[in-house]
Backbone as CSV, one residue per row, in Angstrom:
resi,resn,N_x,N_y,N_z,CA_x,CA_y,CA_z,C_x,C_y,C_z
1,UNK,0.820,-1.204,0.000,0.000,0.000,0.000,0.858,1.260,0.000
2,UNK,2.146,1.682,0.752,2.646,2.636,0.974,3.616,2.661,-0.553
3,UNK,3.752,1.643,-0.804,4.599,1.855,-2.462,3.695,2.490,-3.362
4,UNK,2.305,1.761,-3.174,1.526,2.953,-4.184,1.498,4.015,-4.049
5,UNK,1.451,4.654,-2.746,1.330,6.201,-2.470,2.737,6.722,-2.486
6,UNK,3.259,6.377,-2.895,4.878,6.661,-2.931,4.732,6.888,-4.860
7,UNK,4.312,5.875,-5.695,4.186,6.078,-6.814,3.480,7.082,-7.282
8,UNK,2.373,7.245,-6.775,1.181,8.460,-7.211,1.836,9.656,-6.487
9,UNK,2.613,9.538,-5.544,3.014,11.182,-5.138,4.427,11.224,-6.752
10,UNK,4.964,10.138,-7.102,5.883,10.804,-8.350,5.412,11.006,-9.329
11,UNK,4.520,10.634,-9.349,3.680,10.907,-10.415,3.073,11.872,-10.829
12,UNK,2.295,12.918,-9.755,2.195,14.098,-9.615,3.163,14.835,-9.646
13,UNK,4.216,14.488,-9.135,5.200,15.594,-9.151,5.778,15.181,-10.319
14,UNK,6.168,14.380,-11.492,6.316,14.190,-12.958,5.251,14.907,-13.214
15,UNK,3.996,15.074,-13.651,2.848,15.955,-14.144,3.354,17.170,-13.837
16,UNK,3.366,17.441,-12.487,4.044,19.047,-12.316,4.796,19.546,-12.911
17,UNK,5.742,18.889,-13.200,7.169,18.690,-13.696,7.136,19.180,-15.122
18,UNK,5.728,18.794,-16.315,5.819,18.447,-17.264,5.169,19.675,-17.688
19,UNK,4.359,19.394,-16.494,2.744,21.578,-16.723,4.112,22.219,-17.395
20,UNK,4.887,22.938,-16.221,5.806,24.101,-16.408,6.659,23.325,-17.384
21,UNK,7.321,22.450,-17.600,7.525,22.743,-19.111,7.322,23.334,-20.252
22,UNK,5.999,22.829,-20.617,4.990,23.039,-21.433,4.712,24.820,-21.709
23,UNK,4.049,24.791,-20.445,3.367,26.205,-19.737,4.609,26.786,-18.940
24,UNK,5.390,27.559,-19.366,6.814,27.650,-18.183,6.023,29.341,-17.630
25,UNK,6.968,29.052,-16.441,5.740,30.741,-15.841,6.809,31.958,-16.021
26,UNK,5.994,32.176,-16.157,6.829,34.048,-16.051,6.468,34.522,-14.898
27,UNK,6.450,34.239,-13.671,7.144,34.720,-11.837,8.097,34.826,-12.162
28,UNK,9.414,34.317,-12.756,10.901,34.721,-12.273,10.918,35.188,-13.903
29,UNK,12.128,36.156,-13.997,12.991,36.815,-14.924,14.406,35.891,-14.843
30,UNK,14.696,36.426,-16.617,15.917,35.380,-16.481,17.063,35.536,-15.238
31,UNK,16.990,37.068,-15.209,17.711,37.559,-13.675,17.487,36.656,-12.262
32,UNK,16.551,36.238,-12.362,15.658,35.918,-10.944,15.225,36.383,-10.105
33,UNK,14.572,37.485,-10.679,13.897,38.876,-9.875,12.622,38.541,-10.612
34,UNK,11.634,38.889,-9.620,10.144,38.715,-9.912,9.914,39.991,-11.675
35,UNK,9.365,39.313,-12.368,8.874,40.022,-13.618,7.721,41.048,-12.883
36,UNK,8.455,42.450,-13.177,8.035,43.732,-12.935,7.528,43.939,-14.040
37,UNK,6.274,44.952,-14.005,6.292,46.086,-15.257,7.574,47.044,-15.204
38,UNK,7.678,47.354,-16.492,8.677,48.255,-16.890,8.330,49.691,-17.623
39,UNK,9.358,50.529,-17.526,9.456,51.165,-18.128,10.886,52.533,-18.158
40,UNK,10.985,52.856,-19.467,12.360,53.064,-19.778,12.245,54.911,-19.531
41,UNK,13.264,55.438,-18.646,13.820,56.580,-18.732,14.967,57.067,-19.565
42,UNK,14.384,57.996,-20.474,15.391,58.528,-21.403,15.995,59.967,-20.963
43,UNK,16.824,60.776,-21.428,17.225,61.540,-20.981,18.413,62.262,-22.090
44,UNK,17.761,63.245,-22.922,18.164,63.994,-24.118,19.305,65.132,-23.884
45,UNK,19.463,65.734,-24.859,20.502,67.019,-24.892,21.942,66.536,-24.235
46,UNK,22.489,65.894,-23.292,23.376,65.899,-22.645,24.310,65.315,-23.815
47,UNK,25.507,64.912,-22.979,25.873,65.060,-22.005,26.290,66.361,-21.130
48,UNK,25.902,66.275,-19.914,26.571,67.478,-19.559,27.346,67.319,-17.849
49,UNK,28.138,67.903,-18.002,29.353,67.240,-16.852,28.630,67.374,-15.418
50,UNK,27.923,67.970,-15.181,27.661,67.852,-13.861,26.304,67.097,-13.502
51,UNK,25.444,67.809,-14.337,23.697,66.997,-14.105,24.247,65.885,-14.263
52,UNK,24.765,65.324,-15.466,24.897,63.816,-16.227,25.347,62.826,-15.377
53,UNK,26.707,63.482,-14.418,27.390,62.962,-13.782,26.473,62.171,-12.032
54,UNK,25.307,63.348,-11.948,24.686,63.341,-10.808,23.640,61.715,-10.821
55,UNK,23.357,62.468,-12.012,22.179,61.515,-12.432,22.793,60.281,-12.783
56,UNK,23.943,59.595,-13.294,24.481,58.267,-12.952,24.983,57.683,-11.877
57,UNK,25.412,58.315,-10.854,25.319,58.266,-9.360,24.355,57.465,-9.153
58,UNK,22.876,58.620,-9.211,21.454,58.076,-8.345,21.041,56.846,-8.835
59,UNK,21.146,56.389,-10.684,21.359,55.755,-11.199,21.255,54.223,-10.495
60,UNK,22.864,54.313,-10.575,23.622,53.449,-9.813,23.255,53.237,-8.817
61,UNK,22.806,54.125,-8.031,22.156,53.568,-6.361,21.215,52.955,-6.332
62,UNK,20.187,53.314,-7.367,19.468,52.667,-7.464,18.596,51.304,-8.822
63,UNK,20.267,50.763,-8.790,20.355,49.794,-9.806,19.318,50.234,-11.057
64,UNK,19.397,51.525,-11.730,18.264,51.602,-12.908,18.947,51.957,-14.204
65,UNK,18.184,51.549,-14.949,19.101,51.441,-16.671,18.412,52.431,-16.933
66,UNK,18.781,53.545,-17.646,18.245,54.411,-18.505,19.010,54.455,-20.272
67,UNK,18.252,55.308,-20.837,18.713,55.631,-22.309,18.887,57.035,-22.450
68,UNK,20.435,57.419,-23.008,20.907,58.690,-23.330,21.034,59.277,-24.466
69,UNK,20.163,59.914,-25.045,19.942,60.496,-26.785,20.656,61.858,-26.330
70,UNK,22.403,61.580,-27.015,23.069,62.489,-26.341,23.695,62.882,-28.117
71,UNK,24.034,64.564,-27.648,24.052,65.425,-29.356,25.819,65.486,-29.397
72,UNK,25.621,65.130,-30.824,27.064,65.053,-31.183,28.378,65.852,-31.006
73,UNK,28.211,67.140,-30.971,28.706,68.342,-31.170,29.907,67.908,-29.684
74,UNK,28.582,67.761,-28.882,29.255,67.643,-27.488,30.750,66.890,-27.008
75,UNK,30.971,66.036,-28.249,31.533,64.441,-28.106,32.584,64.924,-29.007
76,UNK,32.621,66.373,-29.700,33.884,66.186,-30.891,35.032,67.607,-30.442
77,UNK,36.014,66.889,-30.358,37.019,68.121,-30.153,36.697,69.211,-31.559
78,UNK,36.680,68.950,-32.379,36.537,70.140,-33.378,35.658,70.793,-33.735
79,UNK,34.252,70.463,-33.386,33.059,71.328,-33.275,32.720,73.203,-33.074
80,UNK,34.187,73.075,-32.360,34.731,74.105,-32.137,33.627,75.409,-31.131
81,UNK,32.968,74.491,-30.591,31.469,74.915,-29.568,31.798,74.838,-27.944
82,UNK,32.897,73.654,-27.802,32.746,73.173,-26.249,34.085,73.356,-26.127
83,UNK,35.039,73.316,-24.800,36.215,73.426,-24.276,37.481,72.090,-24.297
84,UNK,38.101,71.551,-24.698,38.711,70.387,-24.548,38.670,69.797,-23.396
85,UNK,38.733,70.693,-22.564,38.168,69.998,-20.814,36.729,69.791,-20.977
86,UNK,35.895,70.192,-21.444,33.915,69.855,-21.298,33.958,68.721,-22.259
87,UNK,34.574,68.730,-23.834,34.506,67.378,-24.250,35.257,66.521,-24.239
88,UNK,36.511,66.157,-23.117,36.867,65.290,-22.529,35.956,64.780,-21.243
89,UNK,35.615,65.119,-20.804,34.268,65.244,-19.956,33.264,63.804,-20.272
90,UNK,32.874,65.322,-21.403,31.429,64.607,-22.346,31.743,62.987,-22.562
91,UNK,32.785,62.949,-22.442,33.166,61.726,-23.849,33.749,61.152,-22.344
92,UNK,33.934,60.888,-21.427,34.484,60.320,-20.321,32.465,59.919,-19.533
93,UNK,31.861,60.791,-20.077,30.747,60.134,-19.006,29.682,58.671,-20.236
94,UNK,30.094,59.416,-21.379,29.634,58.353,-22.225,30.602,57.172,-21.738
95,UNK,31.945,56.868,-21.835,31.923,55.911,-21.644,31.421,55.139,-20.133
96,UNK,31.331,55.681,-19.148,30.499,55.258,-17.744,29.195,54.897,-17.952
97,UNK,28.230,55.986,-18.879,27.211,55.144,-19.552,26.926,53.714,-19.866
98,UNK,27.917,53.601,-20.897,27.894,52.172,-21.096,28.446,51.149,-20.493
99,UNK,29.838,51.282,-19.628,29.869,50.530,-18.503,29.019,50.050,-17.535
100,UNK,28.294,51.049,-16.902,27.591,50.457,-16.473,25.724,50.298,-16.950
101,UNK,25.987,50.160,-17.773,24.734,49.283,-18.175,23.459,50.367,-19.447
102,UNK,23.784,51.293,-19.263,22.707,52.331,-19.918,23.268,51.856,-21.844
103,UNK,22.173,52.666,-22.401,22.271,52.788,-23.652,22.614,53.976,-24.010
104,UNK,23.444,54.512,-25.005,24.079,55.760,-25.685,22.682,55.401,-27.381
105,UNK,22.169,56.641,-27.373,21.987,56.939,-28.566,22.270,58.611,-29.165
106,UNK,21.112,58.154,-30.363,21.369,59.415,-31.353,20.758,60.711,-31.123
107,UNK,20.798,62.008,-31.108,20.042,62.861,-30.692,20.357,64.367,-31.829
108,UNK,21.095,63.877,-32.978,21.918,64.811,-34.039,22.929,65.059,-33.649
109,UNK,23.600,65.597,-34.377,25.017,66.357,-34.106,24.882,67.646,-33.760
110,UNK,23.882,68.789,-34.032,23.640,69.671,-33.642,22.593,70.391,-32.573
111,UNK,21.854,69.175,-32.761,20.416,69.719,-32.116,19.560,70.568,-32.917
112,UNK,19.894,69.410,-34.236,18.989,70.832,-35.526,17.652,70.409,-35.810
113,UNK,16.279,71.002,-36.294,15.426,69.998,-36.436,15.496,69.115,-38.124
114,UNK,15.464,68.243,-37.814,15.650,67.236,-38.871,14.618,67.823,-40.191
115,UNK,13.181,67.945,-39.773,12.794,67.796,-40.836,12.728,69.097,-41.509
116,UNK,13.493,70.280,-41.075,13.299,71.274,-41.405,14.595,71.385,-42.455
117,UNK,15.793,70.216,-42.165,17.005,70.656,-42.928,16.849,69.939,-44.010
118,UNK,18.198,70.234,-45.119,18.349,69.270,-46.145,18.510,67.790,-45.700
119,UNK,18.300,66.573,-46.716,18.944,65.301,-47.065,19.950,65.339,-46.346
120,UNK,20.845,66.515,-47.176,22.700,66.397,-46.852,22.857,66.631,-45.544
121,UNK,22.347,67.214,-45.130,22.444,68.252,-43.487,21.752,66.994,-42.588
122,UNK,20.935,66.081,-42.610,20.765,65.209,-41.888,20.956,63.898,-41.643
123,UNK,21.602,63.686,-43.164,22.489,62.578,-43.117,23.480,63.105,-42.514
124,UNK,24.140,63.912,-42.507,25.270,64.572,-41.765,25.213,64.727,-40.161
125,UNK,24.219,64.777,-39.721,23.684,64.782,-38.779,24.056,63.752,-37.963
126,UNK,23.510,62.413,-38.714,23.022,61.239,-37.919,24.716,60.384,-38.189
127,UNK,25.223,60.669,-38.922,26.210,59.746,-39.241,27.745,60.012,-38.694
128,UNK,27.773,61.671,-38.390,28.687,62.338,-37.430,28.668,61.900,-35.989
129,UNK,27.705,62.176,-35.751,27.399,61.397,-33.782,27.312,60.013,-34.094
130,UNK,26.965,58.985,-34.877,27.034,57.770,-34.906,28.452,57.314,-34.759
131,UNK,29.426,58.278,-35.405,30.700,57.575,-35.711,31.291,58.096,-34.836
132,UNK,31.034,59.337,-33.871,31.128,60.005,-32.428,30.718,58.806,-30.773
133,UNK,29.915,58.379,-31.488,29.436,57.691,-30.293,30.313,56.136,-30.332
134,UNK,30.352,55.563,-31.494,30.802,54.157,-31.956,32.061,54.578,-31.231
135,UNK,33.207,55.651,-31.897,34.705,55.813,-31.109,34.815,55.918,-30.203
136,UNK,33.750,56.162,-29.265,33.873,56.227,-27.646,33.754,55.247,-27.437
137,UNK,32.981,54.360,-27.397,32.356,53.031,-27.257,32.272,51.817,-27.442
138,UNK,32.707,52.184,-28.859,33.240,50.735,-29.816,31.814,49.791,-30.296
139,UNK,31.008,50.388,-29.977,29.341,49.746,-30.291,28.874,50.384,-31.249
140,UNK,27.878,49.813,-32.161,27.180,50.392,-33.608,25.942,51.350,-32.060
141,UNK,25.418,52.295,-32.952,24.716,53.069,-32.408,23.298,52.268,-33.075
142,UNK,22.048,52.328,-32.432,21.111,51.254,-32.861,19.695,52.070,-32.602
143,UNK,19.543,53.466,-32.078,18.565,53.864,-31.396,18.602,55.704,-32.009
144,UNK,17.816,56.690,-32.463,17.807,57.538,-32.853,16.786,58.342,-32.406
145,UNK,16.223,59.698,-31.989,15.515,60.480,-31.459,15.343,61.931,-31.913
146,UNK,15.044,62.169,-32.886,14.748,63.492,-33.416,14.626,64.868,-32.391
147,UNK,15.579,65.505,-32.417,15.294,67.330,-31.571,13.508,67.102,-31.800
148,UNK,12.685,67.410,-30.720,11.748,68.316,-31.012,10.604,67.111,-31.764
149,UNK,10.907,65.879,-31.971,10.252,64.821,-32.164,9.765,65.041,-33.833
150,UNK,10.702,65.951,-34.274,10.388,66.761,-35.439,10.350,65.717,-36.914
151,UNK,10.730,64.026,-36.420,10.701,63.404,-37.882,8.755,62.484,-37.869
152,UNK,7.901,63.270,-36.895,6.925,62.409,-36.534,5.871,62.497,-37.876
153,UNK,6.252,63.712,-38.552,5.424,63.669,-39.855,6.420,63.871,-41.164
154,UNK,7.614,63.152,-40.961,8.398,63.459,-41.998,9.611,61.805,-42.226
155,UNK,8.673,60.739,-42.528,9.184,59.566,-43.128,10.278,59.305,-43.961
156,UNK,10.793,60.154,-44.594,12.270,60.149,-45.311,13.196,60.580,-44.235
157,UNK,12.871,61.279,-42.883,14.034,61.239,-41.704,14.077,59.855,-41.423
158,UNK,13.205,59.492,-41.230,13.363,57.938,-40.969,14.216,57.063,-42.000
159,UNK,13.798,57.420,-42.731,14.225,56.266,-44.025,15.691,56.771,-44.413
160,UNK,16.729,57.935,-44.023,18.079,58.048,-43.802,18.400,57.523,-42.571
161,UNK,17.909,57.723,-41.701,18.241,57.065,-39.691,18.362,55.407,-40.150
162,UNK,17.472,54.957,-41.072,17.825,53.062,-40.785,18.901,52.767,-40.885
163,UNK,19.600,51.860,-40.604,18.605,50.626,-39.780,18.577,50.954,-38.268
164,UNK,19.145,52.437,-37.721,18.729,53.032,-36.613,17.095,53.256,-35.957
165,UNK,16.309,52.784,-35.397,15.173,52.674,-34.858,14.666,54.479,-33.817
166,UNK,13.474,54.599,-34.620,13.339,56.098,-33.933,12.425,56.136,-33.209
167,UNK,13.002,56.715,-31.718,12.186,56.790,-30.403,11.938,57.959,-30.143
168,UNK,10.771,58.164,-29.746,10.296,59.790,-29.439,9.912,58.766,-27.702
169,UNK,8.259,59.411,-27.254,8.349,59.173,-26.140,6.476,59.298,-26.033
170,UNK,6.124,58.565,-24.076,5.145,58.542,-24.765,3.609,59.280,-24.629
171,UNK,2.400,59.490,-23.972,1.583,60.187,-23.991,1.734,61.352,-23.128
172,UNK,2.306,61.866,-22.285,2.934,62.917,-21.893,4.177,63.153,-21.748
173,UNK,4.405,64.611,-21.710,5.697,65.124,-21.967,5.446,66.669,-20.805
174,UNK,6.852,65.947,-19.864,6.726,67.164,-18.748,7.083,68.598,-19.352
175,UNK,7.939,68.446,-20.341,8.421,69.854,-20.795,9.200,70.218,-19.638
176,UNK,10.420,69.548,-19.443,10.909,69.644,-18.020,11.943,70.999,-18.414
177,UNK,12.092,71.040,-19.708,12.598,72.291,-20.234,12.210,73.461,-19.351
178,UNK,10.841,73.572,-19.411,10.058,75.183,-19.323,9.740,75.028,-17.895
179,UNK,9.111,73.654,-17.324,8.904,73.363,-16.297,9.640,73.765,-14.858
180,UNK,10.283,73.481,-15.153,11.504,73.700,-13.361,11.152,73.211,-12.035
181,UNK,9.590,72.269,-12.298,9.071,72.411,-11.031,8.731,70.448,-10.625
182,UNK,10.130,70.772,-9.584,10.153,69.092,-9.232,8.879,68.482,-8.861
183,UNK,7.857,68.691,-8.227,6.716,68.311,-7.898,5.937,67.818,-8.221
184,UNK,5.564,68.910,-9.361,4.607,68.864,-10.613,5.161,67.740,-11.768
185,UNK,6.163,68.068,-11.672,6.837,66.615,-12.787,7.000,65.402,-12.403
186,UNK,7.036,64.932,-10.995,7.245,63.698,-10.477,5.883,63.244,-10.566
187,UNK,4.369,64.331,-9.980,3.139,63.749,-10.249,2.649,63.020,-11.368
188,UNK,3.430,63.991,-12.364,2.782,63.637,-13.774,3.399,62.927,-14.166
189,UNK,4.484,62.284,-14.270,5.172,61.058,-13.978,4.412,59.496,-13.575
190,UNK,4.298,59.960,-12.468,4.154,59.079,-10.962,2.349,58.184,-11.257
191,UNK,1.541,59.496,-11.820,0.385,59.466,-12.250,-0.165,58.818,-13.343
192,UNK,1.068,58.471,-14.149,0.527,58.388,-15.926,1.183,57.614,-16.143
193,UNK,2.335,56.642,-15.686,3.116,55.876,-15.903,2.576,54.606,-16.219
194,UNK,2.623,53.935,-17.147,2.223,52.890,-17.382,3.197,51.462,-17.636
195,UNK,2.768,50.458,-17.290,3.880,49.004,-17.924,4.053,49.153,-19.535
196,UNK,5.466,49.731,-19.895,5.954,50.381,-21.408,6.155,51.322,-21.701
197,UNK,6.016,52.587,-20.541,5.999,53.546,-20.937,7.716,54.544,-21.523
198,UNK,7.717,55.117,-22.255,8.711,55.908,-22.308,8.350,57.454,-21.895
199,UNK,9.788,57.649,-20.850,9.466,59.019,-20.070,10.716,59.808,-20.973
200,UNK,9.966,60.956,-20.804,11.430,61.949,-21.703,11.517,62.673,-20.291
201,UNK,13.395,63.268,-20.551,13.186,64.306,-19.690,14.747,64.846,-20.136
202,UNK,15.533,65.349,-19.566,16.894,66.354,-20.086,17.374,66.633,-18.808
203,UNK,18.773,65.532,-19.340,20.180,65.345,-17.965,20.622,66.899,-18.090
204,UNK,19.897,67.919,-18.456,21.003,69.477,-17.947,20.392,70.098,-17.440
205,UNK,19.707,69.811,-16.696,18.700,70.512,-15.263,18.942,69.838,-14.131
206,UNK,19.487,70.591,-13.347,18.846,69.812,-11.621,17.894,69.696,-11.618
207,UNK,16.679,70.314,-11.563,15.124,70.113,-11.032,14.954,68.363,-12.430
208,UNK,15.402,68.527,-13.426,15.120,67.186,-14.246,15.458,65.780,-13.745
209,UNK,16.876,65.925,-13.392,17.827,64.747,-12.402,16.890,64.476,-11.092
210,UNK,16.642,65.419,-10.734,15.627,65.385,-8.889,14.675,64.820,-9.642
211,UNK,14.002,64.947,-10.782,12.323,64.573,-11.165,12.485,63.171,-11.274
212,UNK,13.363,63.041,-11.766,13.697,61.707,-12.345,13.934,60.301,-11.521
213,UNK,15.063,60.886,-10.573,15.163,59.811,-8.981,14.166,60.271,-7.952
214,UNK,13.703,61.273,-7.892,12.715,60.944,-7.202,10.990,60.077,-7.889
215,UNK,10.747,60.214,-8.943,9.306,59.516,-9.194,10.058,58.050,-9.768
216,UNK,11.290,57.769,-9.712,11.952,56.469,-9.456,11.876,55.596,-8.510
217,UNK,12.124,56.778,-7.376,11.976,56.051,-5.685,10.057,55.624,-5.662
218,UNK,9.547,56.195,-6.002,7.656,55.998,-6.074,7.671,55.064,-6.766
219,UNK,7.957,54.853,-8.199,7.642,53.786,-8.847,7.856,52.292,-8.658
220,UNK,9.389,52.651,-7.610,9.783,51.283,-7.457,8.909,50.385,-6.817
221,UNK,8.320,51.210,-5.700,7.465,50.957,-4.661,6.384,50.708,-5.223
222,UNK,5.733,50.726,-6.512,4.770,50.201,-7.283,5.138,48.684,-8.033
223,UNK,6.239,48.594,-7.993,6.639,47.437,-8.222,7.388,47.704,-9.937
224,UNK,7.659,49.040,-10.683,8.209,49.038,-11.667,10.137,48.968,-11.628
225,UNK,10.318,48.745,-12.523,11.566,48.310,-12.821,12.279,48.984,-14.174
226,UNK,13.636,49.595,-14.299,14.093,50.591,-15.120,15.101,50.252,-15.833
227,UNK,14.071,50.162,-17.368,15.317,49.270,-17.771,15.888,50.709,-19.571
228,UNK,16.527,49.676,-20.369,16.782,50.455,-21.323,16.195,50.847,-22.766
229,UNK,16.160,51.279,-23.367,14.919,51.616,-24.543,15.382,50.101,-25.190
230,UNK,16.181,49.874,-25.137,16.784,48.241,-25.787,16.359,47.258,-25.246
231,UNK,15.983,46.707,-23.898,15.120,45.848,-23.123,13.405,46.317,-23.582
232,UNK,13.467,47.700,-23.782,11.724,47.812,-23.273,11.464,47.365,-25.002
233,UNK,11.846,47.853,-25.697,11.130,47.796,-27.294,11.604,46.591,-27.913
234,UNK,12.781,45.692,-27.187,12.521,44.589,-27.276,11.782,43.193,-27.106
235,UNK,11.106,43.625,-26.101,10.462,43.070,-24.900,9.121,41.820,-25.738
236,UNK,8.651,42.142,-26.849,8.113,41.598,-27.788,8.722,40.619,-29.215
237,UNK,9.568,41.121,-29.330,10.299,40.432,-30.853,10.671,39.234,-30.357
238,UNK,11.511,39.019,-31.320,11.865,37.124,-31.701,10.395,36.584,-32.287
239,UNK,10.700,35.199,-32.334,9.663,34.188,-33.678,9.146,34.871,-34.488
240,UNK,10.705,35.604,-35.300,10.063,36.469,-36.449,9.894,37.833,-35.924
241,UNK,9.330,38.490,-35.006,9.118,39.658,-34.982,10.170,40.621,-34.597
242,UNK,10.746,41.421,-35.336,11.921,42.808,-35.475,10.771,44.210,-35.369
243,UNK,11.821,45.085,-34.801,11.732,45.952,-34.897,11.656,46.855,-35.787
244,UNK,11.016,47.777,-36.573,10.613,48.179,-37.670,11.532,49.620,-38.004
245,UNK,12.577,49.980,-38.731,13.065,51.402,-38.634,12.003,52.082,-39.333
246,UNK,11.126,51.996,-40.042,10.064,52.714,-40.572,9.161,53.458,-39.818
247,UNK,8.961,52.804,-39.016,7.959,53.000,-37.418,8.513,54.256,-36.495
248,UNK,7.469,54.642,-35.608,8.289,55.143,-34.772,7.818,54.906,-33.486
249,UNK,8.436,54.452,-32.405,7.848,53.809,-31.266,8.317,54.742,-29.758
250,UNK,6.919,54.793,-29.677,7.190,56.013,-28.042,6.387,55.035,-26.583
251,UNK,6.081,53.477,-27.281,5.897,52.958,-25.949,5.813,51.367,-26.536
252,UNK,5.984,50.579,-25.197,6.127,48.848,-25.995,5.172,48.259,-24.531
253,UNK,4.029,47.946,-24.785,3.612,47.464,-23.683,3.651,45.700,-23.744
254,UNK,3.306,45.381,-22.706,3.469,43.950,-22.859,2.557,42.975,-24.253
255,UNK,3.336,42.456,-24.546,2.613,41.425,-25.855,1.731,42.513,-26.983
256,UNK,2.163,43.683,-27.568,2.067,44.691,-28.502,2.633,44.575,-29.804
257,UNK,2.225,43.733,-30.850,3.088,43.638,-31.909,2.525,44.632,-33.317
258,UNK,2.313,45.668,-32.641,1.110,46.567,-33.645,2.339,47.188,-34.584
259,UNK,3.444,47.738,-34.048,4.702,48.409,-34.586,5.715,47.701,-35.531
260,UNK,5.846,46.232,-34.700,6.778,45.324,-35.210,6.726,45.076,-36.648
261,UNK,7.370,43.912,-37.133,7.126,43.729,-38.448,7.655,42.491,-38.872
262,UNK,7.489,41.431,-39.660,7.699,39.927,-39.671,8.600,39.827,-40.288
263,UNK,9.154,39.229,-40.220,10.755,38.883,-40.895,9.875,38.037,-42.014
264,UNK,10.845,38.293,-43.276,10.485,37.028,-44.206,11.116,36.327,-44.280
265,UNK,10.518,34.617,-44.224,11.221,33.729,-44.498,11.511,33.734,-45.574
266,UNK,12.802,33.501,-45.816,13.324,32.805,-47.185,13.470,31.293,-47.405
């Protein structure tokens, strides 16, 4: 009698065994941290030596990946705009960027609006800071962001940026520019945040850096998790599904393949 119940308890636990195979759960991340909603903090115009520097600190303290759509100009000794000490700087916090864990993207070389310039002037644009960012880094640049979100009705910016992928951001925008006001930006943040969301905001403000770790510290406590525009807009692809450079994507929520686009088999 006790051999049978010895058999039927392995037996169940073989069935168990076989469910999560089958059905495997998503409770753990490949990390082994409970699967959070996400969502990605970006952070434009910079680099700039002191905000930039602050804001990878808090960063770091608080284990969070962000994405940096940082402008070329900043990154080139001959630009003939910044000091050899500010773009040794510049080009010293990019590489800490990517050490520890963030993404470097595109943000122009000037901070010009794309769709207002020539062809020449924005291929020039995108391919100056690409080859700015790659020499710091040694990584293809993979992620692009228009000044002013200015390629959102202008599809041939896009179609020079490929196979660079263009991120704007997503149903609100603090305007942390005009804003100045830590409070008001952490609410609207804190308030509207959704699992996918992309937050904009600009590493050359204190009150932006404060907005930023602080509706960080709130969110965590909601159970979100901060990862990079490269985790979040990935978060869907494979069996076939890529990312589209045609597209332009300002949020990736869970299981969303509205943007994507199917690979063809050959």
């Amino acid at each position: 009698m006790r051999k049978i119940y010895i058999l039927q308890i392995l037996l169940i636990l073989w069935l168990i065994t076989v469910f999560y195979m089958i059905f495997p759960t998503n409770a753990k991340a490949d990390n082994g941290q409970e699967e959070r909603p996400m969502v990605a903090f970006t952070f434009d115009d910079g680099p700039n030596c002191v905000q930039t520097a602050r804001l990878l600190d808090g960063l770091k303290k608080r284990n969070a990946k962000a994405t940096f759509f940082v402008v070329g100009e900043k990154l080139d000794y001959e630009s003939g705009k910044y000091s050899e000490k500010t773009v040794t700087q510049s080009r010293a916090l990019v590489e800490r960027m990517v050490a520890e864990g963030h993404t470097v993207a595109n943000h122009s070389y000037s901070h010009c609006w794309l769709s207002k310039a020539t062809k020449e002037k924005v291929t020039y644009e995108l391919r100056k800071t690409n080859e700015l960012i790659t020499q710091i880094t040694g990584q293809p640049v993979k992620y692009m962001r228009p000044p002013g979100g200015s390629s959102l009705t202008t599809p041939w910016v896009r179609e020079i940026a490929s196979p660079m992928i263009t991120v704007c951001w997503g149903y609100y925008d603090t305007r942390d520019w005009e804003c100045r006001n830590v409070d008001s930006m952490v609410d609207m943040i804190v308030n509207n945040t959704f699992d996918g969301d992309i937050i904009l905001l600009h590493d050359n403000y204190e009150t932006s850096v404060d907005t930023a770790l602080q509706a960080m510290d709130i969110l965590a406590e909601k159970g979100y998790r901060f990862v990079t525009i490269d985790e979040l807009l990935n978060r869907n692809t494979g069996n076939g599904w890529t990312l589209d450079p045609t597209r332009i994507y300002c949020t990736m929520k869970p299981g969303d393949y509205s943007r994507l686009k199917k690979e063809k088999i050959v």
